[in-house]
C-alpha positions as CSV (number, residue, x, y, z in Angstrom):
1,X,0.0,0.0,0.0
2,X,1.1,3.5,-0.6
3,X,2.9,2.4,-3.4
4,X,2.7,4.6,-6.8
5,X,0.6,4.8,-8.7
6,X,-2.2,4.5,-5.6
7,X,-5.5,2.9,-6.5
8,X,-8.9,2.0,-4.5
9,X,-6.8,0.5,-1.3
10,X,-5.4,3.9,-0.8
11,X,-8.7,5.4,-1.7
12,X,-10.8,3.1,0.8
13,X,-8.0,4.0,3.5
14,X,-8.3,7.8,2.9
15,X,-11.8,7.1,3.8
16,X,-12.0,5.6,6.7
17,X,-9.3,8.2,7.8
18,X,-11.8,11.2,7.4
19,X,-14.4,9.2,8.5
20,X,-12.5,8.5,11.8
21,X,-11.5,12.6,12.2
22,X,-14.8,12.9,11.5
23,X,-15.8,11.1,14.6
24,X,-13.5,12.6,16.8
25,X,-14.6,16.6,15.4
26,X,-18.3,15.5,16.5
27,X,-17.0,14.2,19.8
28,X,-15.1,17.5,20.4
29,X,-17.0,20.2,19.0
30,X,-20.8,18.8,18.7
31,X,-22.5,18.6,15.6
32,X,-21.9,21.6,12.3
33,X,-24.4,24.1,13.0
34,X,-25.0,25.4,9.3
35,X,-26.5,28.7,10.5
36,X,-22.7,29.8,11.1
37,X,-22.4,29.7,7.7
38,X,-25.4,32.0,6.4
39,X,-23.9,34.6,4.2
40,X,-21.5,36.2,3.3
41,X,-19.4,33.5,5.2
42,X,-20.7,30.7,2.9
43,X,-19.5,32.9,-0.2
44,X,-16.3,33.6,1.1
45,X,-16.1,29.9,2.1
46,X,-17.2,29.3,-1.8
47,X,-13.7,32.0,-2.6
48,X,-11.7,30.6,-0.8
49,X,-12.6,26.4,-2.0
50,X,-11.8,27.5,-5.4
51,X,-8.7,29.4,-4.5
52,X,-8.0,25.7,-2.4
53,X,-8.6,24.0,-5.6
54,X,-6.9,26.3,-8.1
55,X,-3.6,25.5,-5.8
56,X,-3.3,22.1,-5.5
57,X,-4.0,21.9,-9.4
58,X,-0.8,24.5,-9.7
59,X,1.0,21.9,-7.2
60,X,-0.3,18.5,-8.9
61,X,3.2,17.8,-10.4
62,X,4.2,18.2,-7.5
63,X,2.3,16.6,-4.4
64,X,1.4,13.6,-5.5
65,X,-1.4,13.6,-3.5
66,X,-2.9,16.5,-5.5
67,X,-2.5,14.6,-8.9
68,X,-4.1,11.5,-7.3
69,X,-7.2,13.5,-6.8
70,X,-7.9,14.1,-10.4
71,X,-7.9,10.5,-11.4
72,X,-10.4,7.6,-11.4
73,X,-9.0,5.6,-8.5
74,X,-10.2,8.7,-6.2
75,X,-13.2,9.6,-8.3
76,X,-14.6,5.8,-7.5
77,X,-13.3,6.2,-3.6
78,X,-14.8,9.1,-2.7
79,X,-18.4,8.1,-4.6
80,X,-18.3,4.4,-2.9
81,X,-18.1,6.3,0.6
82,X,-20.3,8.9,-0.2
83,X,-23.1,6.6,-1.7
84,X,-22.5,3.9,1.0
85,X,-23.2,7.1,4.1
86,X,-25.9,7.8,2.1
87,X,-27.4,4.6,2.0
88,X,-26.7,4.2,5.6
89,X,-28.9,7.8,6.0
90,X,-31.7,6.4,4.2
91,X,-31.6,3.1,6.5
92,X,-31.3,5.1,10.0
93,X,-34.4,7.2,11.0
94,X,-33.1,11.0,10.8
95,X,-33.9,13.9,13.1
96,X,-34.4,17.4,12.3
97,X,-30.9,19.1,13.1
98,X,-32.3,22.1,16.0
99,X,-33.1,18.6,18.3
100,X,-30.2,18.0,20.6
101,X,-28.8,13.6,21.4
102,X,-27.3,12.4,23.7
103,X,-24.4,9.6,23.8
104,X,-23.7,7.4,20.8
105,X,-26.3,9.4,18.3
106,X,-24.8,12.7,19.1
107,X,-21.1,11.8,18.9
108,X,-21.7,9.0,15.4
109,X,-23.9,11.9,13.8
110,X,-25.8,8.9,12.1
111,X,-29.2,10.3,13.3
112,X,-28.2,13.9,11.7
113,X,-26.4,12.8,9.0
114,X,-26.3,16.1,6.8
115,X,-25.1,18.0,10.6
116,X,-22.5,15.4,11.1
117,X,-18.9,16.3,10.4
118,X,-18.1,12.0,9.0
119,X,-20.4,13.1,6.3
120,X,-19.7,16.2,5.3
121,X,-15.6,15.6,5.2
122,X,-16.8,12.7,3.0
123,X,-18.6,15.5,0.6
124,X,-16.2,17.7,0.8
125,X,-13.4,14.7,-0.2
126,X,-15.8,13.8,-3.4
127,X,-15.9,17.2,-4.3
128,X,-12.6,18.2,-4.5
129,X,-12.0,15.3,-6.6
130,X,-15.0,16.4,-8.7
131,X,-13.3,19.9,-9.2
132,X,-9.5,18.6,-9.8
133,X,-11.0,16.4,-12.6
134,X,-12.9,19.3,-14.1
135,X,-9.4,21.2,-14.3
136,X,-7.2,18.5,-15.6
137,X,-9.8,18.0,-18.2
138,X,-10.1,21.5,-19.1
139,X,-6.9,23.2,-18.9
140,X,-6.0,23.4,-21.6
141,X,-9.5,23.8,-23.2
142,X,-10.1,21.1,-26.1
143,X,-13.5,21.3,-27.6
144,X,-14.1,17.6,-27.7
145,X,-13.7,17.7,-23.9
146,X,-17.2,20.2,-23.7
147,X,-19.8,17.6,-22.8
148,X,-17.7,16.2,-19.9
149,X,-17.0,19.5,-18.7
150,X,-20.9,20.6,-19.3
151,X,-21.4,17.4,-17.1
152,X,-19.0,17.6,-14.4
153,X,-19.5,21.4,-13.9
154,X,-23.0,21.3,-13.5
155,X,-22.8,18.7,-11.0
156,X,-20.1,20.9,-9.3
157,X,-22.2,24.0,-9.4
158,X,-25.5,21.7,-8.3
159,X,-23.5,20.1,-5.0
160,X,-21.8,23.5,-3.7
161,X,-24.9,25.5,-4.2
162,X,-27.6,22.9,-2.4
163,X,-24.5,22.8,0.5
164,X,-23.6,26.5,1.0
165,X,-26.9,27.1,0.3
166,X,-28.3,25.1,2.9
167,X,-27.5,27.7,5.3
168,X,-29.4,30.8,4.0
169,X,-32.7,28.6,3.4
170,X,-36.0,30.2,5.2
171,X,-38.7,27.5,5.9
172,X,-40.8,29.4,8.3
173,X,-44.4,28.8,9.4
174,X,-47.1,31.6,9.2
175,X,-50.7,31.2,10.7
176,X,-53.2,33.7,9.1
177,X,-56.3,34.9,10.5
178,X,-59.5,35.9,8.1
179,X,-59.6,39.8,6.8
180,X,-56.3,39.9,8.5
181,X,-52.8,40.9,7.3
182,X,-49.8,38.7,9.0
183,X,-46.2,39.2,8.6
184,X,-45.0,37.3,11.6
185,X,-43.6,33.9,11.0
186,X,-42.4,31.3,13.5
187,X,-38.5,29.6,12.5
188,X,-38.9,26.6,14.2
189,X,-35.4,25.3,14.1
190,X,-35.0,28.2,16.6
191,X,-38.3,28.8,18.2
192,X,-38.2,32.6,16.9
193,X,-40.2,35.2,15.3
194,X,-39.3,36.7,12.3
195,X,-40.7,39.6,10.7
196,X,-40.6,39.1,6.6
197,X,-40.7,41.4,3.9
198,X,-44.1,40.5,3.3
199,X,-47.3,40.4,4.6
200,X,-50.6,37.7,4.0
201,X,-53.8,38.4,4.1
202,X,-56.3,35.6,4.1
203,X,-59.5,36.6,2.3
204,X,-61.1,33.3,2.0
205,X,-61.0,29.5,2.9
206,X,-62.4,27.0,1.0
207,X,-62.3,23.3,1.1
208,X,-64.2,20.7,-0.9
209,X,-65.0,17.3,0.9
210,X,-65.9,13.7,-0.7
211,X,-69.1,12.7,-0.2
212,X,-70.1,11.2,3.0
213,X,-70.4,7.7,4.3
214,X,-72.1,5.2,5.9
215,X,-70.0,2.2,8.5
216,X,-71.1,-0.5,11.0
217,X,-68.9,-0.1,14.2
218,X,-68.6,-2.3,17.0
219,X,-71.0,-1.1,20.2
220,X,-67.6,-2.4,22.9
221,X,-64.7,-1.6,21.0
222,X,-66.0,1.4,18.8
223,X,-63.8,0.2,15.8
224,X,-64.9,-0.3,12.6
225,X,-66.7,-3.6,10.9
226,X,-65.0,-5.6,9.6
227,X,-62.0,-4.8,11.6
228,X,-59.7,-6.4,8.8
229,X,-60.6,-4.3,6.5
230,X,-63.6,-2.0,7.2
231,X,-66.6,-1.5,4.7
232,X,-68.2,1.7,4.2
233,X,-71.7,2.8,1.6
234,X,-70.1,6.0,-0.3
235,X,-73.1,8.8,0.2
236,X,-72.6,9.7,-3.7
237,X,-75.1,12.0,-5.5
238,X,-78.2,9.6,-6.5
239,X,-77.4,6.7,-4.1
240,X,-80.4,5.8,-2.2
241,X,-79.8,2.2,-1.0
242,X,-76.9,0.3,-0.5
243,X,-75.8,-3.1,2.0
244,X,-73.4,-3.2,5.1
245,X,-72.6,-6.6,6.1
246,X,-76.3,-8.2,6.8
247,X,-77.7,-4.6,7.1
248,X,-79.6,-3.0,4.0
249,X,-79.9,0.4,4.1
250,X,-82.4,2.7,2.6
251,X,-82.1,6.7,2.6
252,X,-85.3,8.5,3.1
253,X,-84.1,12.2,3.3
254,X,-80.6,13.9,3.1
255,X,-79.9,16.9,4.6
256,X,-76.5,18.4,3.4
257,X,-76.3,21.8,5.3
258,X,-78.6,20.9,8.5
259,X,-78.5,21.2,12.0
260,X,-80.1,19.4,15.1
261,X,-82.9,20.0,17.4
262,X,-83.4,18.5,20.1
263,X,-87.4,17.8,21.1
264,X,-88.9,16.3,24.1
265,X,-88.7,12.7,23.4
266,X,-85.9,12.7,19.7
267,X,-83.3,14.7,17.9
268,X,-84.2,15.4,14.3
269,X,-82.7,17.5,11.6
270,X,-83.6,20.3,9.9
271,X,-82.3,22.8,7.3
272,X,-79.6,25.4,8.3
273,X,-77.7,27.0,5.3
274,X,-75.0,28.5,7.6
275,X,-72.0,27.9,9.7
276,X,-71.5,24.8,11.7
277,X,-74.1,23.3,9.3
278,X,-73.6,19.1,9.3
279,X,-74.8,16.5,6.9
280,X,-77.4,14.2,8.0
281,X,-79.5,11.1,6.8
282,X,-82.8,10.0,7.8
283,X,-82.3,6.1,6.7
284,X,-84.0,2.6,7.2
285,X,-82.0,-0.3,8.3
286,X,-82.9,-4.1,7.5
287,X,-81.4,-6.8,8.9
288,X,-82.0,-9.7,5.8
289,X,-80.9,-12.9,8.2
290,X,-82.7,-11.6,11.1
291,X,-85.8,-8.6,10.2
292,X,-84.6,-6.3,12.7
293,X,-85.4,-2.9,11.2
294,X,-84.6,0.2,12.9
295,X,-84.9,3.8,11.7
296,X,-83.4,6.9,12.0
297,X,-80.9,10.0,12.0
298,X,-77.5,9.7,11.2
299,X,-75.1,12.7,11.1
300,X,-71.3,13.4,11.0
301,X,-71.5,16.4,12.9
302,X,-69.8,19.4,13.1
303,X,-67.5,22.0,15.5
304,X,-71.1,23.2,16.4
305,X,-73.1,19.9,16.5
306,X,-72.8,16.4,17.9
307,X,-72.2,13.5,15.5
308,X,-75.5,11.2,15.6
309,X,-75.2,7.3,15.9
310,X,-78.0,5.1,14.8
311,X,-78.0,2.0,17.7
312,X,-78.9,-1.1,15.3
313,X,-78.4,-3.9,18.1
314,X,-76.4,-4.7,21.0
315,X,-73.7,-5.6,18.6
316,X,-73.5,-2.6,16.3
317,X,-74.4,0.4,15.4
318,X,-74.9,2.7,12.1
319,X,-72.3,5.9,12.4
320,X,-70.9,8.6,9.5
321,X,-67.5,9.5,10.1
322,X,-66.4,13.1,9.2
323,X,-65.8,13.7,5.5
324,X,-62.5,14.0,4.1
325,X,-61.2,17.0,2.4
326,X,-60.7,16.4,-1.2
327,X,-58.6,20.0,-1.9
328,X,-58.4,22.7,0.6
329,X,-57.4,26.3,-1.1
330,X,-56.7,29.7,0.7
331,X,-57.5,32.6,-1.5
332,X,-54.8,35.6,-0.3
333,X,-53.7,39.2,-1.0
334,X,-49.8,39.4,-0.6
335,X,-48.3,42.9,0.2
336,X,-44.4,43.2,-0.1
337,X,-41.7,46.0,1.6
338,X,-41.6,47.4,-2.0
339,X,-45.3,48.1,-2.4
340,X,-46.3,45.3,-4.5
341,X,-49.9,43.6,-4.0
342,X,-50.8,40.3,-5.3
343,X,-54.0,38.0,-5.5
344,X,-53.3,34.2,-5.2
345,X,-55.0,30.7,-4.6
346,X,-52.7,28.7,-2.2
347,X,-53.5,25.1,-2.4
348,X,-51.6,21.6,-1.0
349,X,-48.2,21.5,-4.0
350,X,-49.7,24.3,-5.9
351,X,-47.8,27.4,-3.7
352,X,-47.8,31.2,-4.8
353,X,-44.3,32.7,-5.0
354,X,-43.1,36.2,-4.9
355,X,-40.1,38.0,-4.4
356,X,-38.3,35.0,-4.1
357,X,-40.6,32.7,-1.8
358,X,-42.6,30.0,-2.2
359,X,-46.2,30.1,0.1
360,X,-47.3,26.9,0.4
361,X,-50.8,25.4,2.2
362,X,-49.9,23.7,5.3
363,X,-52.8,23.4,7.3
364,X,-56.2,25.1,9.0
365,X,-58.5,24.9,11.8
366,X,-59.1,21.3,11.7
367,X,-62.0,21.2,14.8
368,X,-63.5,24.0,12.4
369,X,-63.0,22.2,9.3
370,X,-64.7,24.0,6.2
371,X,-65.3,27.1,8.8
372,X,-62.2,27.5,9.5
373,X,-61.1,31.3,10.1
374,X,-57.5,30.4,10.2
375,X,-55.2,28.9,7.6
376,X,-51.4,27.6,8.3
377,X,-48.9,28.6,5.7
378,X,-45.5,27.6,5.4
379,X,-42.7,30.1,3.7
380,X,-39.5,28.5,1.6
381,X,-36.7,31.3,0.3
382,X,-33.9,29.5,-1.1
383,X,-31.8,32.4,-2.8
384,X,-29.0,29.8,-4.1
385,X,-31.8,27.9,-5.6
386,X,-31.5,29.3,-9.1
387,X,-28.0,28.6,-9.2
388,X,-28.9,24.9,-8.6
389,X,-31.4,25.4,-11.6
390,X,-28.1,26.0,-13.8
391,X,-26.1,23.4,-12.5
392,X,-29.1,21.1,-13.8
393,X,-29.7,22.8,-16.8
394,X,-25.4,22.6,-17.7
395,X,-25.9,18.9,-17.2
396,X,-29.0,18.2,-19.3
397,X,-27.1,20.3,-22.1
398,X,-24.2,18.2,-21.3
399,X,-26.1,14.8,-21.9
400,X,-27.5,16.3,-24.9
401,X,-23.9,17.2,-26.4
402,X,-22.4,13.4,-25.5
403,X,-25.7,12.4,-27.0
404,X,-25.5,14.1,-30.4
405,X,-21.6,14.1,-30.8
406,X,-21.4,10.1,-30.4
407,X,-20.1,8.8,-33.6
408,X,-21.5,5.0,-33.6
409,X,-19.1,4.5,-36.8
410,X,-16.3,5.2,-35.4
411,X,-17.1,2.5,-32.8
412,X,-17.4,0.1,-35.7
413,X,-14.3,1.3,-37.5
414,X,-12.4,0.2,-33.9
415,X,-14.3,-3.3,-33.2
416,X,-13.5,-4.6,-37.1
């Protein structure tokens, strides 16, 4: 080992060397806390990596070490170790990076991979190999080298950008009130409030729900039948009848916006075309092994009104669980520092961006549910983004070059 020219062996050893110093950097300092390197440190971090790079390609004649970097044996190295912490990322649970371990998980890093200083030496390794290759391809510039430089680049640009970048990223959550402007946001990596740039007002909050439905539950343990894999009569437009089990059901009236009213001796349901309003059913149940037949009121119920259970026997009973939302959407005004006022929809992957930040639909009043006053929104600024955008966009062009300069014949022209 350690004999030139060095290969993998040297490569895996290199490795495990960085991954040990890794080890003992966690141990000793605690985990990389990326908001140290928020800008400008990250740019002048970015200066002086390619001022670290231009070096030891001055010196690559010289240091053997540097001249090793540029070549396949530490290309393949450096990916096997990267790819294999990866993997090992992807196989431990991870934990967001403001939560403070204790013992083994704080000093291995496993649990915070991207945090932990094994994993991030091992980056740093792959990309400095990435970088000497790029400039022992390049200088001096040959045109036929332009799709693996287009390539390798891009990659470049698309692994320094998502790293330094990491540490200027804004993911902040917002909660917005109706007809009322907000421009408070919660960081939760630090528990803090942040004032933006912007402001949000919610205008309006709309959600549309499936249709409702009918299940059999169990009177003791309250779960639904079967318990293997619970049946349930979809409340569709036009369905008046449908079968649970032994149980045939029969709708007699549906009330979509009602409420209840309680009378001497029943609860019954009537119309109510306003907030809180529930959906009910007035339905008759048949048992066909047994004729038990029992009638009446079913309801989901609402923030404002109980749900309503129809008692079939000892054994079950008839009850409608609360509808699902099929697409929630918030519609907003947005006000920026610079005077600017939009109109948007925010809806679940469909966010409105401005000035650089993306709005997405995170939640709302759940207890409320299609009433609900309030909406949760969650803020994303990413200013190195773009710059990931090109590295992507250099190594599609890049494919497309390799793809269109490939001469098949001359393959041919080799083989005969």
């Amino acid at each position: 080992m350690w004999n030139k020219p060095w290969k993998y062996k040297e490569g895996v050893v290199i490795g495990a060397g960085l991954l040990a110093v890794g080890f003992l950097l966690q141990a000793a300092a605690g985990k990389i806390k990326w908001e140290c390197v928020a800008f400008p440190v990250n740019v002048i971090v970015l200066f002086l990596f390619l001022v670290w790079l231009g070096g030891m390609h001055a010196f690559r004649k010289k240091v053997y070490l540097f001249g090793w970097l540029s070549h396949y044996a530490a290309a393949v190295s450096s990916l096997g170790w990267v790819v294999g912490m990866t993997v090992l990322m992807g196989l431990i649970k991870q934990i967001p990076s403001h939560y403070s371990l204790d013992g083994p998980e704080e000093w291995l890093g496993f649990s915070q991979m991207l945090s932990s200083w094994s994993f991030v030496l091992l980056y740093v390794w792959m990309t400095v190999v990435l970088g000497m290759a790029i400039l022992r391809v390049g200088l001096p510039f040959r045109w036929r080298k332009v799709p693996f430089l287009l390539n390798h680049i891009g990659l470049l640009i698309v692994l320094v950008a998502a790293t330094l970048g990491n540490a200027d990223m804004q993911r902040l959550r917002m909660t917005a009130s109706l007809d009322n402007a907000e421009w408070r946001a919660l960081n939760e990596a630090t528990r803090q409030i942040v004032e933006l740039p912007l402001a949000i007002e919610l205008k309006k909050f709309t959600i549309d729900e499936y249709p409702p439905k009918l299940m059999l539950i169990d009177n003791v343990t309250g779960k639904a039948l079967p318990e293997e894999a619970p049946a349930h009569l979809l409340l569709e437009e036009g369905v008046k009848e449908g079968r649970l089990q032994d149980w045939h059901l029969i709708v007699m009236q549906s009330v979509p916006e009602a409420a209840s009213v309680a009378t001497k001796d029943t609860l019954r349901f009537t119309e109510f075309r306003s907030m809180g309003s529930t959906y009910a059913v007035y339905l008759k149940a048949v048992n066909h092994k047994t004729n038990e037949q029992r009638e009446g009121w079913v309801s989901c119920g609402s923030f404002m009104f109980s749900n309503k259970v129809l008692n079939l026997n000892d054994e079950v009973s008839l009850a409608m669980p609360e509808r699902e939302p099929q697409r929630f959407a918030s519609e907003v005004v947005v006000y920026t520092a610079s005077g600017l006022r939009q109109k948007g929809t925010i809806e679940v992957n469909k966010p409105f961006e401005l000035d650089g930040w993306k709005i997405y639909q995170l939640g709302y009043d759940e207890a409320k549910g299609r009433w609900s006053d309030v909406c949760v929104f969650e803020l994303v600024r990413d200013p190195w983004l773009p710059y990931v955008y090109v590295g992507i966009s250099l190594m599609i062009l890049g494919a497309v070059c390799l793809f269109t300069t490939a001469r098949p014949g001359r393959r041919k022209e080799k083989l005969a």
